[in-house]
C-alpha positions in Angstrom: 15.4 24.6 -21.1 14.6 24.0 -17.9 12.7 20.7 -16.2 9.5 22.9 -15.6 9.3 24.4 -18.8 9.8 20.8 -20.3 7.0 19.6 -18.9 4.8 22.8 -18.8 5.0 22.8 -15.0 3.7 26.2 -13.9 1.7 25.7 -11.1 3.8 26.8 -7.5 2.3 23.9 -5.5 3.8 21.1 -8.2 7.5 22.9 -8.5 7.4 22.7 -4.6 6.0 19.3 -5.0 8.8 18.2 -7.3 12.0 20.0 -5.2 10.6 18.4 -2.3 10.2 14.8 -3.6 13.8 15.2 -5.5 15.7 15.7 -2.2 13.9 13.6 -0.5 14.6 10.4 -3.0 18.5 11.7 -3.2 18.7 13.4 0.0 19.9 16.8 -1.3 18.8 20.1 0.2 15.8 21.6 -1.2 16.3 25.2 -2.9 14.7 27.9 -1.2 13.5 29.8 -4.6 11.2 27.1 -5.8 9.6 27.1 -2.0 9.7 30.5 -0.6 6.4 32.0 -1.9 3.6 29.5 -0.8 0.5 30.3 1.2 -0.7 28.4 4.2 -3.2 27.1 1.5 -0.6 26.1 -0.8 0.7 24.2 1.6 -2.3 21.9 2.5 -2.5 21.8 -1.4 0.9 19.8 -1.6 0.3 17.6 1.1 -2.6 16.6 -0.2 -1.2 16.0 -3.8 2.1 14.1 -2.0 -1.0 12.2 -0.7 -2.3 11.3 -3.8 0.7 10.7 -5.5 1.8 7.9 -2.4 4.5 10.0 -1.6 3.5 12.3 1.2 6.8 9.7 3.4 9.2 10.1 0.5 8.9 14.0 0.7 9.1 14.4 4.8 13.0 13.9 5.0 13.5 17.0 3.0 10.6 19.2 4.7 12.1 19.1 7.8 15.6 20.3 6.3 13.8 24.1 5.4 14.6 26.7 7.7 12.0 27.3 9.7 10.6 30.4 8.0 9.9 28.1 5.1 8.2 25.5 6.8 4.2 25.0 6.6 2.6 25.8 10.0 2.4 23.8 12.8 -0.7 21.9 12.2 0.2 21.1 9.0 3.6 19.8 9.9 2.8 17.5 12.5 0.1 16.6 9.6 2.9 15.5 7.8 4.5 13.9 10.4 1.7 11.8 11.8 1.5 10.4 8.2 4.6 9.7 7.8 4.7 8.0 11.0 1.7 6.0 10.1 3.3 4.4 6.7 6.5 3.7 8.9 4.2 2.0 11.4 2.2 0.4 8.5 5.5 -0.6 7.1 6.9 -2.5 10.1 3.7 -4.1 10.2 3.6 -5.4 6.7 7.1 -6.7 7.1 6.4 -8.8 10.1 3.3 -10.3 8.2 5.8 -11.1 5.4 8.1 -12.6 7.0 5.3 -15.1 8.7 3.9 -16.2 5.6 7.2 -16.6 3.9 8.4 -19.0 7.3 5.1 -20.9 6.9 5.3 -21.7 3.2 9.0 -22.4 3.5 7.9 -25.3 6.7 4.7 -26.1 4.1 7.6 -26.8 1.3 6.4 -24.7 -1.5 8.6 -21.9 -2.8 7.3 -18.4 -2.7 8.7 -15.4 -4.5 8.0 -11.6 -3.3 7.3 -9.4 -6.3 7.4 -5.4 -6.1 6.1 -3.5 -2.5 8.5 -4.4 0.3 11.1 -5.9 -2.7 10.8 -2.7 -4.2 11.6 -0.4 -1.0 15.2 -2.8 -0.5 16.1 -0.1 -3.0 15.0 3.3 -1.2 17.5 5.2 1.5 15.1 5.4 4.0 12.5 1.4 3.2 10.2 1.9 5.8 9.1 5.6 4.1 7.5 3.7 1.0 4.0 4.1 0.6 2.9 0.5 1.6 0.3 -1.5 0.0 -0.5 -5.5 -0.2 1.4 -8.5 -0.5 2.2 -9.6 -4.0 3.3 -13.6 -3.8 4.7 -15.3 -6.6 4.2 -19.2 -6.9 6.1 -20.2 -9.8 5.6 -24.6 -9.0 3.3 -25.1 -6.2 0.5 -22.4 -6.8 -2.8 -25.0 -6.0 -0.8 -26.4 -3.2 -0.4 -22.9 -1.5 -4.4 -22.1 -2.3 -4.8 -25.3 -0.4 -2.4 -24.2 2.1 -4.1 -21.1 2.8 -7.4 -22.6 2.8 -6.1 -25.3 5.6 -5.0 -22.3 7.6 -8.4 -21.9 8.5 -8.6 -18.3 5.7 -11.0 -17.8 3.3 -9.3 -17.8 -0.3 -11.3 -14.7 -2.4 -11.2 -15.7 -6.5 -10.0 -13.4 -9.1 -9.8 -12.9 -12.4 -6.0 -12.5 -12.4 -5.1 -13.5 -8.8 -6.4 -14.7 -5.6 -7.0 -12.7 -2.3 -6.7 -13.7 1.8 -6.1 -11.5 4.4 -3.5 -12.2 7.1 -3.5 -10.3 10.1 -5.2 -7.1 8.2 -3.1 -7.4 5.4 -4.2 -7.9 2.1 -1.9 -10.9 0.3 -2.3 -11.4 -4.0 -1.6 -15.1 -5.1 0.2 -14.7 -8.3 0.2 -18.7 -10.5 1.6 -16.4 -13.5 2.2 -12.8 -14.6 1.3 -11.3 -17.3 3.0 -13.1 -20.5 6.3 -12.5 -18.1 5.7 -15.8 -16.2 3.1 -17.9 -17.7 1.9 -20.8 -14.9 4.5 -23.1 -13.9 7.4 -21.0 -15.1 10.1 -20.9 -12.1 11.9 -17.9 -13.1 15.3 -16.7 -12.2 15.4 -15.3 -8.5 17.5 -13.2 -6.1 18.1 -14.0 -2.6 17.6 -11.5 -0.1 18.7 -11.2 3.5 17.9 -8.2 6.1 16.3 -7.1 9.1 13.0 -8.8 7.1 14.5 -12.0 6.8 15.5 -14.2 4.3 13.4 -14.0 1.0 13.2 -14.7 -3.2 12.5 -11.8 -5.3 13.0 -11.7 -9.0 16.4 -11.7 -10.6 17.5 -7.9 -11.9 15.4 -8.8 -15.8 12.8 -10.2 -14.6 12.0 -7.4 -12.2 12.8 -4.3 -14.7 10.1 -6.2 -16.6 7.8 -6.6 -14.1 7.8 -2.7 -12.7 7.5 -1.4 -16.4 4.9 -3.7 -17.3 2.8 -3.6 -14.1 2.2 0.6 -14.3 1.9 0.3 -18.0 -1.4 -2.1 -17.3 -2.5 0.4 -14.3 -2.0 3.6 -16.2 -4.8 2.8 -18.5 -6.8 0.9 -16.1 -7.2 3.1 -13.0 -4.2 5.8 -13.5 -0.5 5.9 -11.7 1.2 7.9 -9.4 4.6 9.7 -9.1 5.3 6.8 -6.4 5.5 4.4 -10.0 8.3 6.4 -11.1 10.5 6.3 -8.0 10.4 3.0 -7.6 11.9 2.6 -11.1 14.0 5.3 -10.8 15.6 3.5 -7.1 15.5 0.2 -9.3 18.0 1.6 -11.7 20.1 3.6 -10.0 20.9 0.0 -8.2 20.9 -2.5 -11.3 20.8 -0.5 -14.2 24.2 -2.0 -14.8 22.7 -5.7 -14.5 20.1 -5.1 -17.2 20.2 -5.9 -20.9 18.4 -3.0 -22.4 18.1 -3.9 -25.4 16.6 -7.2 -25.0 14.0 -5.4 -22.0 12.8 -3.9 -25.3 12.4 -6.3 -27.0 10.1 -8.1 -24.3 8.2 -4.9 -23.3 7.4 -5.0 -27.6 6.4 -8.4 -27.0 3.7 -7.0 -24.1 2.4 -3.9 -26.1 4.2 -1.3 -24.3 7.2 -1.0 -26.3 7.1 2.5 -26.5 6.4 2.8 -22.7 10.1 1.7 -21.0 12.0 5.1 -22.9 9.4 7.7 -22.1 8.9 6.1 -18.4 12.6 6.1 -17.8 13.3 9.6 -19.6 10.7 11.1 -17.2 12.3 9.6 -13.8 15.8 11.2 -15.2 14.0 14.6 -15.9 11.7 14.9 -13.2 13.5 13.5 -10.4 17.1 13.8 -11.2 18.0 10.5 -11.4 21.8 10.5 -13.2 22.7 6.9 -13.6 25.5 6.6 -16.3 24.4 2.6 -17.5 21.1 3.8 -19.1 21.5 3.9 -23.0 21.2 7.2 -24.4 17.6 6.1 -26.3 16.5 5.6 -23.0 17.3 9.1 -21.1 17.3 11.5 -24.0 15.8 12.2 -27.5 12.1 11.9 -26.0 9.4 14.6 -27.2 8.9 17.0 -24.7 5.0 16.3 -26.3 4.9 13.0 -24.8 6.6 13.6 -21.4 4.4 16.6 -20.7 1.6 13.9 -21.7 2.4 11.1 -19.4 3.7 13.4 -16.4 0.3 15.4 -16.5 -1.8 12.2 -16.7 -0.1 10.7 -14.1 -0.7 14.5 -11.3 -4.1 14.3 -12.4 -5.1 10.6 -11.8 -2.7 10.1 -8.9 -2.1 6.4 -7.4 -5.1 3.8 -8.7 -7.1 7.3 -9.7 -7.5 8.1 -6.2 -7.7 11.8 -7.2 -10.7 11.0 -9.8 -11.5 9.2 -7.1 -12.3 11.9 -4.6 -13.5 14.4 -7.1 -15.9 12.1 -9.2 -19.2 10.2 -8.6 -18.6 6.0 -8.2 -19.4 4.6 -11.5 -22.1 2.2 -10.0 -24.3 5.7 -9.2 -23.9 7.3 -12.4 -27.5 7.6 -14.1 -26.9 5.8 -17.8 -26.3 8.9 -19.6 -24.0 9.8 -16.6 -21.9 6.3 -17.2 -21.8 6.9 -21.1 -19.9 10.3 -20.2 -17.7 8.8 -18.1 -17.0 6.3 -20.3 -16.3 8.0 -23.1 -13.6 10.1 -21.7 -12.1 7.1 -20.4 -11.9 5.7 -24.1 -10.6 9.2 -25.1 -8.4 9.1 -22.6 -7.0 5.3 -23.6 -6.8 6.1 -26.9 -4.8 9.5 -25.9 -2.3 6.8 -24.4 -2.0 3.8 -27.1 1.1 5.3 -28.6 2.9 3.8 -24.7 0.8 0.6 -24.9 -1.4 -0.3 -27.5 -2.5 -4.1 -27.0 -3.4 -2.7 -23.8 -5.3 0.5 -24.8 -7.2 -1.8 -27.9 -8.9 -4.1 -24.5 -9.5 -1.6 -22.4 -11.4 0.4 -25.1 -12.7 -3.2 -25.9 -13.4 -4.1 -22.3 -15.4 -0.5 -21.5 -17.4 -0.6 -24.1 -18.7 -3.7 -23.8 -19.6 -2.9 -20.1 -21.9 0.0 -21.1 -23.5 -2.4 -24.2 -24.3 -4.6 -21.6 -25.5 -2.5 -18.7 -27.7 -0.9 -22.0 -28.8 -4.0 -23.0 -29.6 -5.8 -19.8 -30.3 -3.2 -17.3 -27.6 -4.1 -15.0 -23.8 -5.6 -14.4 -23.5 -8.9 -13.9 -20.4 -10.9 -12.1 -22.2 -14.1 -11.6 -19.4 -15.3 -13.8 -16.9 -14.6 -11.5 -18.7 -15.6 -8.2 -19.4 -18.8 -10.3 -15.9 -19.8 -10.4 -15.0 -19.3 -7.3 -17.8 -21.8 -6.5 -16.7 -23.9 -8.5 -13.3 -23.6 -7.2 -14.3 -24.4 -3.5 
């Protein structure tokens, strides 16, 4: 059977979607057959969806290695190429800012560990094509000290429930104190050095990291929705440590957060859907899945697209909705969760939990509140 029967792939835009992405991860050359019959408007159609799936840089190596009577027009491949160029430039930025604030806190004494992002793209052919984002900064002793840091710095330190924000130079920067149950506050877990054109930097050791990029999409998937850009990261990940990792105990801890379930259906899809052939991974963990719940999880995943930017453009904001307009929403976001538990159920039971106490409360008050939250951070300052 083939990978687009597997996962019920029909539509001409997505198989040109996948060929494209697949060479351009492993740098093979794309086969004409699965390109050679889109439209001008099928075209635009998969730029857009490489744009909503934070992949639209990952995908440009192999566009440009179609003949030119495959190619998209003009205008839509300098489109391509403008964007591209933007995430390199974005990239190169984001570095620089790194490697600032990781000279500062070093001269300020407290140690600071990078987790995913710019750690993550180490891993990739081509780094600087990565669909960028924020900084994520890890503080496994010193976490008040660097909030005081920051503050001394002259920034204003934003409270949240799970982290705290600044902005340096245009870039947003997440304080981590503790992840998840993988690093409760104070825990100074096993690092990696790294050393490259970026400097010299802590990210997490090889087990520490498989749990962290398994566990971090598992939490987004029911929260906001993922993207395809998820899966290649893991996919890079193992292809470079896969020998490093103890699978069976990564299962144990991913039972341990709820998403036991999620780890072998994740990695089965990056083997199917991008190619990825690395010869470490236990067989329970590339084969024997349902082609039920990889269909599930891949189509979930095209349809949300990274953070559910796609529901994003296509839907109201919630905040707009008349009541009976935020009930519907709601409820097909509970649907949707419970759809999902079988990959992570602690975390489908509180988001279920955690939505429909927001509409009881908008129903019984009238409004939202946050006064909690801006009430800490008060209280904090």
């Amino acid at each position: 059977m083939s990978v687009n029967d597997l996962l019920n792939i029909t539509d001409k835009v997505e198989v040109a979607f996948r060929e494209l992405l697949r060479c351009g991860l492993w740098g093979g050359m794309p086969r004409i057959e699965c390109l050679g019959d889109l439209s001008e408007s099928d075209w635009r159609h998969l730029l857009a969806l490489a744009q909503e799936q934070a992949v639209t840089g990952l995908c440009y190596p192999a566009l440009v290695k179609l003949p030119a009577g495959y190619r998209p027009s003009m205008d839509t491949l300098l489109q391509w190429y403008w964007r591209t160029g933007y995430i390199e430039q974005c990239n190169r930025h984001l570095r620089k800012v790194w490697d600032e604030l990781n000279e500062r806190f070093g001269q300020a004494g407290i140690k600071v560990v990078l987790l995913k992002g710019i750690g993550v793209a180490n891993w990739y052919d081509r780094p600087l094509l990565r669909a960028p984002g924020d900084l994520d900064l890890y503080f496994p002793l010193d976490y008040d000290r660097a909030i005081r840091t920051v503050r001394q710095w002259g920034m204003e330190v934003e409270y949240g429930d799970w982290h705290h924000t600044f902005y340096y130079k245009g870039v947003e920067v997440e304080l981590h104190a503790a992840y998840n149950h993988l690093a409760p506050r104070g825990l100074d877990i096993d690092t990696s050095v790294v050393e490259n054109e970026v400097g010299k930097y802590l990210i997490p050791a090889s087990a520490f990291n498989a749990q962290l990029l398994l566990v971090h999409p598992a939490f987004h998937l029911l929260q906001e929705g993922i993207s395809i850009r998820y899966l290649c990261d893991w996919a890079v990940f193992l292809r470079a440590n896969a020998s490093a990792i103890d699978f069976d105990s990564l299962r144990q801890e991913l039972r341990k957060a709820g998403i036991g379930n999620f780890g072998p259906v994740f990695t089965s899809l990056a083997v199917i859907y991008l190619d990825l052939d690395v010869s470490e991974l236990p067989n329970r963990w590339s084969a024997g899945i349902s082609g039920r719940k990889l269909q599930q999880l891949y189509r979930d995943m095209i349809m949300k697209g990274n953070f559910g930017r796609t529901a994003v453009l296509i839907h109201q904001p919630f905040a707009s909705l008349s009541l009976g307009g935020k009930l519907e929403r709601v409820g097909k976001d509970v649907f949707r969760a419970i759809r999902l538990s079988p990959y992570c159920r602690k975390q489908a039971k509180g988001f279920v939990c955690h939505k429909l106490g927001r509409v009881c409360k908008a129903v019984i008050t009238g409004k939202e509140f946050r006064w909690e939250k801006r009430k800490r951070q008060r209280e904090e300052q």
